[in-house]
N, C-alpha and C positions, 0 to 999 in steps of 0.2 A: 428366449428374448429376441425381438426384431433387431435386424441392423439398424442405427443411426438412419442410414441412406434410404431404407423402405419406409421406414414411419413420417418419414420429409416429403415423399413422392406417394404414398397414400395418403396423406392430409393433404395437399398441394390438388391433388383430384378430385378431393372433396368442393372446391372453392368453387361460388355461384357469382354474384354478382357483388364482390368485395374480395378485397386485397385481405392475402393470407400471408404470414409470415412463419414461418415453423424452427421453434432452437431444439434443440438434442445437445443435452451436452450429459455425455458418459465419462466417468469418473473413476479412478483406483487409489489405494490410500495403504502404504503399510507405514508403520508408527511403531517406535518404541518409547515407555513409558523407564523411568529410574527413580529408585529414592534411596536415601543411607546410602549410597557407593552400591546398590544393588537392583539389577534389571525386575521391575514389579511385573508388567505387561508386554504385549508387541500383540499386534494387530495387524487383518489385513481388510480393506472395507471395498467392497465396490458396489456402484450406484448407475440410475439412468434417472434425467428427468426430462419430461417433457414439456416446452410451452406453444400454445397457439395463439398468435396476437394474429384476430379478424378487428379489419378497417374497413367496413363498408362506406364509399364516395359517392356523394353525388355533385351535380357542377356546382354546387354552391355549399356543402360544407363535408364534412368527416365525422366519423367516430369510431372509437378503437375500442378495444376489451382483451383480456388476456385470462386466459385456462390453462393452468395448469394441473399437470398428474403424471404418471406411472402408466407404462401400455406392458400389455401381455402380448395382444395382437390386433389386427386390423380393426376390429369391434371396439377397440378401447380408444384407436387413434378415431376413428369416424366418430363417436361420441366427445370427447372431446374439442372436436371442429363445429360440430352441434352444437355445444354447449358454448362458447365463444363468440359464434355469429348467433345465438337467442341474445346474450349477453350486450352485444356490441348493439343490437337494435332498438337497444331500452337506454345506453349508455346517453349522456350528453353530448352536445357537438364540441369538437375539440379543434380550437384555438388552431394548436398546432397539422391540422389535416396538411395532406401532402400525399402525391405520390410517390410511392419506393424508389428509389435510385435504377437505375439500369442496372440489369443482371449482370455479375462478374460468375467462371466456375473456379474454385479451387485446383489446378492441377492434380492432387490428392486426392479428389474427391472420394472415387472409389478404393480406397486402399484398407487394408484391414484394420480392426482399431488396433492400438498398441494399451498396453498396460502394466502397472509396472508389479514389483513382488517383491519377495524377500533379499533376492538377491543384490535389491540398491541397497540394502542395508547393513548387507556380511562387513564389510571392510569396517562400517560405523560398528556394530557393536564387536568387533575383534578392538580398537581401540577404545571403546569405551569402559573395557576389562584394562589396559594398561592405564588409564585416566584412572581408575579405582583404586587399583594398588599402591599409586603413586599418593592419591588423595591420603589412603591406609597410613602408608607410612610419617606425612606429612599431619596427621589426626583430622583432617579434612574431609568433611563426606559431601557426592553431592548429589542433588535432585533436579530432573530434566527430561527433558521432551524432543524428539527429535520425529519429523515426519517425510516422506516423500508421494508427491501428488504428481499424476498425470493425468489432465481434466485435457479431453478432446470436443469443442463447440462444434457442434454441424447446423448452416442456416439455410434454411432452401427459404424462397419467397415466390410469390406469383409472377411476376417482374423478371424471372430466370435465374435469381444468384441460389448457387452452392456453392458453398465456403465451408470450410473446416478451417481451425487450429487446433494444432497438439500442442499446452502447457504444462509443461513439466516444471517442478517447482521441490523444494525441499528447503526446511527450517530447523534449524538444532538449537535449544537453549539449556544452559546449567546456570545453576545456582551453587556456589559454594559455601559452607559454613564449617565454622571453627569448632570444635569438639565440646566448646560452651553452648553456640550457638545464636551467640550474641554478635560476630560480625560475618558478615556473607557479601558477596561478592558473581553477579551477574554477565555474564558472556553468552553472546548468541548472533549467528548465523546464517545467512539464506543465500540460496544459489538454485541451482538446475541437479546437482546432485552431490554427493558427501563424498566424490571420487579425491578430491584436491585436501579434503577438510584434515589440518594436524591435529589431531586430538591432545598429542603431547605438549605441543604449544601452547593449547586452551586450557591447560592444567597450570602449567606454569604461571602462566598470566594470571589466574585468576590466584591462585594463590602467594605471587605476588603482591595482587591488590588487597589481599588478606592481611598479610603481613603489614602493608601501609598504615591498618586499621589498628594496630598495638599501641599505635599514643595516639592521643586527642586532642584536639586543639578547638576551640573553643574561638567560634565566627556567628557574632549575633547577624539575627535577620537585616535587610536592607537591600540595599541597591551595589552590587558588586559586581568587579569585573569576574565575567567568572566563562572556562574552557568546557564546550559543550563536545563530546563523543560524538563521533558520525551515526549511530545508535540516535541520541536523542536531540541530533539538528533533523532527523528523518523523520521524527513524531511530528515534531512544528511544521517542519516542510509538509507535508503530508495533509495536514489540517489545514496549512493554507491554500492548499492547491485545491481541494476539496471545497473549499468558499467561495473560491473564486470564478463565478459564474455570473456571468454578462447578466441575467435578469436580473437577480439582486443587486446588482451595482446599479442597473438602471431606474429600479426600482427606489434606491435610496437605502438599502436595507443591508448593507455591506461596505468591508474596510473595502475597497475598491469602489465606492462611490464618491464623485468629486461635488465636491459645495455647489456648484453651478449646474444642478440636475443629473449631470451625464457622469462619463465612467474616469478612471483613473489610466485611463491608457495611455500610453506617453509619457508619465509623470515620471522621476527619476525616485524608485523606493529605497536606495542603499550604494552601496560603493559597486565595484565592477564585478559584480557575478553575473552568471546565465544560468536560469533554472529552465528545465528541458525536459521534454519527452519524447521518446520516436521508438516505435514498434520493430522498426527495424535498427536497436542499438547493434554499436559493432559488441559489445560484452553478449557472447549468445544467453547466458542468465537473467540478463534486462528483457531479452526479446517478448512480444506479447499478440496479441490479435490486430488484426489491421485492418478490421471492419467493424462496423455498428453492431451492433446483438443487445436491442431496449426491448423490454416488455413492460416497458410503465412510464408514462408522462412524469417528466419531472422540470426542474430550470437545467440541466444538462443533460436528458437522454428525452427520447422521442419515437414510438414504438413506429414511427411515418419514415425514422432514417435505416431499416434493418436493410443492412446489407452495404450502407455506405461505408465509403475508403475512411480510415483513420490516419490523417497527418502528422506528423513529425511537428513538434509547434516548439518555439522558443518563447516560453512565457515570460520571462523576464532575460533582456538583452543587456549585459554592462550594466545591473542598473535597473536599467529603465523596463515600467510594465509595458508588454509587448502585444500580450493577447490576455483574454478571458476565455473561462469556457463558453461552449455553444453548440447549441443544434442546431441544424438548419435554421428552423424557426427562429431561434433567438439568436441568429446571425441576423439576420432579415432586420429585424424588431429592433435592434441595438444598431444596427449599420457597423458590427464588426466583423474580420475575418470566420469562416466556421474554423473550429477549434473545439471539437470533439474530447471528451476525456481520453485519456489514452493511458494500459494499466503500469506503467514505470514512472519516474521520477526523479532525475539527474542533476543535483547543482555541483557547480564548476565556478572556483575565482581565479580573479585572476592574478598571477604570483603565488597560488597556495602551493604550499608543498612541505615534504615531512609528514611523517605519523602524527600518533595523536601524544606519543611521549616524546617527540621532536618538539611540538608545538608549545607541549607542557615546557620544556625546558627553554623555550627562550620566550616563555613570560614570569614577567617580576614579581608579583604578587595577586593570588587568584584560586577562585574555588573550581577545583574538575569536576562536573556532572558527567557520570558513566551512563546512566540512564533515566529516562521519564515513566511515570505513571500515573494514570488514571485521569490526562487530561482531558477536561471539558470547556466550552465555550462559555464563555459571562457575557460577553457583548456582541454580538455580531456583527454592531457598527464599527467597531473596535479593530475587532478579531481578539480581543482579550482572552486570553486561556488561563485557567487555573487547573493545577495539577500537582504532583510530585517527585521528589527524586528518590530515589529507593536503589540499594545493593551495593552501596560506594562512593560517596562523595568524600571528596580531599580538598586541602589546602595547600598549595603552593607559593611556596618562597621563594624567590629568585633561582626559579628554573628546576627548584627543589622540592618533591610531596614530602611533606614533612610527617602528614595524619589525617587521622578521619575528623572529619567535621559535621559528623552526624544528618539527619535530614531535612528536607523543608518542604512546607506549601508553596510554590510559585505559582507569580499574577505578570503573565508578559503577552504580548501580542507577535506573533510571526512576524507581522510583518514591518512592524514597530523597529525590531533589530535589527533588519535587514540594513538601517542607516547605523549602525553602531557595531557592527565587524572590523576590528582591530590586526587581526593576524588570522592564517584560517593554514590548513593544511592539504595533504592531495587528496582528491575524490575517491572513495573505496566504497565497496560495494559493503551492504551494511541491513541490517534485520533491525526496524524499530521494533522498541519494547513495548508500546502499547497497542500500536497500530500493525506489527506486522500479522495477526490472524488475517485480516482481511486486504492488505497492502504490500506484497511481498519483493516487489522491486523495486527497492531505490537505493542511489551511489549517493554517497555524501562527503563532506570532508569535516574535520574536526574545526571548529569557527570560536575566536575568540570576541566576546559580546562584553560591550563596558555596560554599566547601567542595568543588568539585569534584575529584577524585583524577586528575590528569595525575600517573601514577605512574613513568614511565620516559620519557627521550628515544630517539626513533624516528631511523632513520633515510631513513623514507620519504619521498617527496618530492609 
């Protein structure tokens, strides 16, 4: 197999008269799989992919294309650059044309890849044998997933930048269930590795929340105050920040577009929080890439920006929207700051603090969601979501879970709540349930919401 480094600088040689852009991102993966209290699988996976975004310019317009594939060797990269620039000559002219940023090099450039292996996993599965036994005794069994990834991008361009990051990443989820198998109970995970993770702790708790589920209590659908887990204020965060792109606002075609044709920027969405992103968080488990890497036209990426710096952006200040997403082009286009995707997610209020069973205890009366599932968009204009709660929902009585209150379809909007936070607790670092396959860093705090819309009883479990 080629290095990274070779397959960038023989495609980069290939380039005639158009802008070449080249990703490499190598990849490693070991996984363990559980069910019944007992290890099914473990795995170890490793991959390379390659992409060639060719942007042929002339002084008056652009067009881009993108080929991807797998190289053996120089023959495979050279065809591939081939197949790209045929491709990009037929393409349409694109909107967004642009030249690449000025070449930055990685420091690291040349350094060997790193990869990970079995060994990030010894400590997880030495306690996931004391998580079983405990479960054993307790008649508790549980099924779960647990992975560790080290995805290394390398981007060379014509323009001069080589760039690497190394993303190291890891996610653990269990599911608990009762020996009937009628109540369970959801805990899950994410960070940079399983070194810190108490497995003992995650037993306890979830079987706690087991326990919770022995009496019932009986909470028809409607509009209630109800205490969102830092878990499933990360799904909604997550979906809104993902919407929130300056074309569509501009466009008319999004909850961040204002009556008066233009965007919502400035507007005050909710009481004092600041939701955030920055590559360079100080939590090194947030940290992330801090350049462009597109290979497809979109209202937020732009295969015209590879290689450009990725900012630190405060999307929502106290309050108030701050910024929208944007590439170059639809910075231009909208006349707002650029404000690039960036892959973390950080909200922070202000006064939160406490856990999420600190927060439960000093509300009056109130439903806990542990977690979200399988939400989808119903309005764009909106941001309306529909979705569900799944593995644990309670009722709380003055500061007290009394029971499970079984589950619902909810119909709420992100950013709708964001004016209806009542009490919230401190930011922790937190694994969404629906969205963390593809979104693995974001902090959140536990947020109490008046008015939330549990519109039907589910009969999910």
């Amino acid at each position: 197999m080629m290095r990274p480094q070779q397959i960038v600088e023989v495609a980069l040689r290939q380039a005639q008269n158009e802008q070449l852009a080249v990703l490499v991102e190598d990849s490693s993966e070991v996984n363990l799989r559980w069910a019944n209290s007992s290890l099914t699988t473990n795995g170890l996976v490793q991959g390379q992919h390659v992409d060639i975004v060719a942007c042929p310019m002339t002084f008056t317009s652009g067009r881009t294309a993108t080929v991807s594939g797998q190289v053996r060797d120089e023959s495979d990269v050279v065809d591939l650059v081939s197949r790209a620039r045929r491709a990009a000559s037929v393409a349409a002219p694109a909107e967004d044309a642009n030249f690449f940023p000025e070449g930055r090099i990685s420091p690291d450039w040349d350094e060997t890849l790193p990869e990970t292996g079995p060994d990030q996993v010894t400590h997880l599965a030495d306690g996931l044998g004391e998580l079983f036994d405990l479960g054993t005794a307790q008649e508790i069994a549980h099924f779960g997933y647990a992975e560790h990834r080290l995805v290394t991008t390398f981007l060379g361009t014509t323009s001069g930048s080589r760039l690497r990051f190394t993303q190291p990443a890891s996610r653990f989820e269990d599911t608990a269930k009762d020996s009937t198998g009628a109540r369970s109970a959801w805990h899950g995970e994410a960070g940079h590795d399983f070194a810190q993770m108490d497995l003992t702790a995650i037993g306890k708790l979830l079987a706690q929340r087991l326990s919770w589920q022995e009496r019932t209590v009986t909470v028809a659908p409607g509009r209630h105050t109800v205490l969102l887990a830092p878990s499933a204020v990360a799904d909604l965060m997550i979906d809104m920040y993902w919407s929130a792109d300056a074309e569509s606002a501009v466009e008319g075609r999004s909850a961040f577009a204002s009556t008066d044709g233009g965007t919502r920027v400035g507007e005050r969405l909710g009481s004092e929080l600041t939701l955030s992103s920055d590559p360079q968080n100080p939590d090194p488990s947030m940290r992330c890439p801090d350049f462009d890497s597109s290979v497809a036209a979109t209202s937020t990426s732009s295969p015209f920006d590879n290689g450009e710096g990725l900012p630190a952006s405060e999307w929502i200040t106290d309050g108030v929207l701050r910024r929208l997403l944007t590439t170059r082009y639809t910075a231009q286009k909208s006349d707002l700051p650029y404000a690039p995707p960036v892959d973390n997610l950080e909200l922070r209020t202000a006064g939160g603090h406490g856990s999420l069973t600190d927060v439960a205890a000093r509300l009056k009366d109130g439903v806990l969601i542990t977690c979200l599932w399988y939400n989808r968009i119903v309005d764009p204009t909106t941001l309306l979501l529909t979705g569900l709660t799944r593995d644990g929902v309670y009722f709380v009585r003055n500061g007290e879970i009394v029971g499970s209150c079984g589950n619902y379809r909810f119909n709420e909007s992100p950013v709708g709540l964001l004016g209806r936070i009542v009490d919230s607790g401190a930011t922790e670092r937190t694994l969404a349930r629906e969205m963390g396959d593809y979104f693995n860093r974001a902090a959140m705090p536990p947020l109490v919401v008046e008015g939330f819309n549990l519109s039907t009883q589910s009969d999910a479990t």
